[in-house]
C-alpha positions as CSV (number, residue, x, y, z in Angstrom):
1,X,28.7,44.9,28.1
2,X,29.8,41.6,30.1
3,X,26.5,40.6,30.2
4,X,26.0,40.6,25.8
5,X,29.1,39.0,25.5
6,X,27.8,36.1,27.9
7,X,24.5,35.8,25.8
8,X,26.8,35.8,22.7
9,X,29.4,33.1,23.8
10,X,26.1,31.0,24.9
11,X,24.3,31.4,21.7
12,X,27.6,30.4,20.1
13,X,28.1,27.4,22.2
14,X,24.3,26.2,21.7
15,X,25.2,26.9,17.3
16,X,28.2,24.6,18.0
17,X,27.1,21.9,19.7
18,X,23.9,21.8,17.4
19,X,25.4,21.7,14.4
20,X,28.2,19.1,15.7
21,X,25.2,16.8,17.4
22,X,23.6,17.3,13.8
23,X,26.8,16.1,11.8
24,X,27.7,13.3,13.9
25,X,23.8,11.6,13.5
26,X,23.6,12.1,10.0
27,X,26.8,10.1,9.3
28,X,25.9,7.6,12.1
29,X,23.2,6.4,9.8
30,X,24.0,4.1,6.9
31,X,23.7,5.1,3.7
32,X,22.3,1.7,2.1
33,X,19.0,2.5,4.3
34,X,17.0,3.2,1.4
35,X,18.4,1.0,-1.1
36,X,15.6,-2.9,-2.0
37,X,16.8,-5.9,-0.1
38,X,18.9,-7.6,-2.6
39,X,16.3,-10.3,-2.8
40,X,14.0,-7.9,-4.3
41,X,13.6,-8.0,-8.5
42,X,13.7,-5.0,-10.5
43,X,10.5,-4.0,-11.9
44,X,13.0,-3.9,-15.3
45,X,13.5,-7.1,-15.2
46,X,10.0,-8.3,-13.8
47,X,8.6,-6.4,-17.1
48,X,10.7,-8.1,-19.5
49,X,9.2,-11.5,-17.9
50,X,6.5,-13.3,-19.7
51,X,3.4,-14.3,-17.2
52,X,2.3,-17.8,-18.2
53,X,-0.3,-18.3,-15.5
54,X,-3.1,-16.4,-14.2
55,X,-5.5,-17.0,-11.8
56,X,-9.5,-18.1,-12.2
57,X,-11.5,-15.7,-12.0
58,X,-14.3,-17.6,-10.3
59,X,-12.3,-19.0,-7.8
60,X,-8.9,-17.6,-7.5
61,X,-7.3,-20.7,-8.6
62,X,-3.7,-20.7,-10.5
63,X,-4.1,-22.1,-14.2
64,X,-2.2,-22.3,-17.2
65,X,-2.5,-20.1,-20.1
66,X,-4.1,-22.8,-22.3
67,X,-6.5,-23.5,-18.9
68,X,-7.5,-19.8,-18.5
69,X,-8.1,-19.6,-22.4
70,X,-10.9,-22.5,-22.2
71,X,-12.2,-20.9,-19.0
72,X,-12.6,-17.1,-20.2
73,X,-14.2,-19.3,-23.5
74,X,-16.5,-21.0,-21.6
75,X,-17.3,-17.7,-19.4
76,X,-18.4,-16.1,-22.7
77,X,-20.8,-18.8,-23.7
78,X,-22.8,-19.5,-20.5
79,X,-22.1,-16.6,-18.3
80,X,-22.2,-17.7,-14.5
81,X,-25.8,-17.4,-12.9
82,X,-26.9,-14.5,-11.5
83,X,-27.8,-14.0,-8.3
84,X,-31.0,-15.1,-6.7
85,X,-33.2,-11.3,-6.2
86,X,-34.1,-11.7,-2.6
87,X,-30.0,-12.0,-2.1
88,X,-29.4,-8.9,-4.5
89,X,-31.9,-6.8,-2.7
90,X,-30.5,-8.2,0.9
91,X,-26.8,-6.8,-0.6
92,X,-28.1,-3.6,-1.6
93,X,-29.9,-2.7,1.9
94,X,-26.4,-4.3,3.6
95,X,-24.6,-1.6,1.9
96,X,-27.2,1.6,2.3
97,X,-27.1,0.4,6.2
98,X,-23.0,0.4,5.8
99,X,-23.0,4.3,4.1
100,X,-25.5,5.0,7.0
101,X,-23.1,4.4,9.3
102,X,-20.0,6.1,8.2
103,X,-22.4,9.1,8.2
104,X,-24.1,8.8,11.2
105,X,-22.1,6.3,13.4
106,X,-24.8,7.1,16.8
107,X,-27.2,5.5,14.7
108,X,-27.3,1.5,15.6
109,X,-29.6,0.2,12.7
């Protein structure tokens, strides 16, 4: 009889202590953890904005509206030059050799 008593007052003592460690770090944390730094923008706000520059699509360049208007113009009238086939075929055996190796990484080609 003593000795279920004993297991009962330490399985008692182990619930309390749990449960009290438990409370006591859940309110030791700050509850403003998961809120955006306040330098952050709201994506409502950062949809209501209109974008009046983009970037080239060549180069990566900023430009203005009016400059990325001419640019996507002139793209549709001469398109950029293709590339040279010797280079095309050189990418294409590049990236066979690449899924190759994800496959078969012993392989050392």
């Amino acid at each position: 009889m003593k000795v279920k008593v004993k297991n009962i007052v330490k399985l008692l003592l182990i619930f309390v202590i749990t449960t009290t460690l438990f409370l006591l770090s859940s309110y030791w944390r700050s509850p403003v953890i998961a809120l955006p730094p306040p330098e952050d923008i709201p994506e409502e706000i950062l949809r209501t904005q209109i974008i009046i520059e983009g970037r080239s699509p060549i180069d990566g360049k900023f430009l203005t509206a009016a400059e990325y208007a001419q640019l996507e113009a002139q793209l549709q009238q001469a398109p950029p030059p293709k590339l040279d086939p010797k280079i095309r075929d050189q990418i294409f055996l590049l990236r066979i050799r690449k899924t190759l190796l994800q496959f078969f990484p012993f392989l050392n080609i």
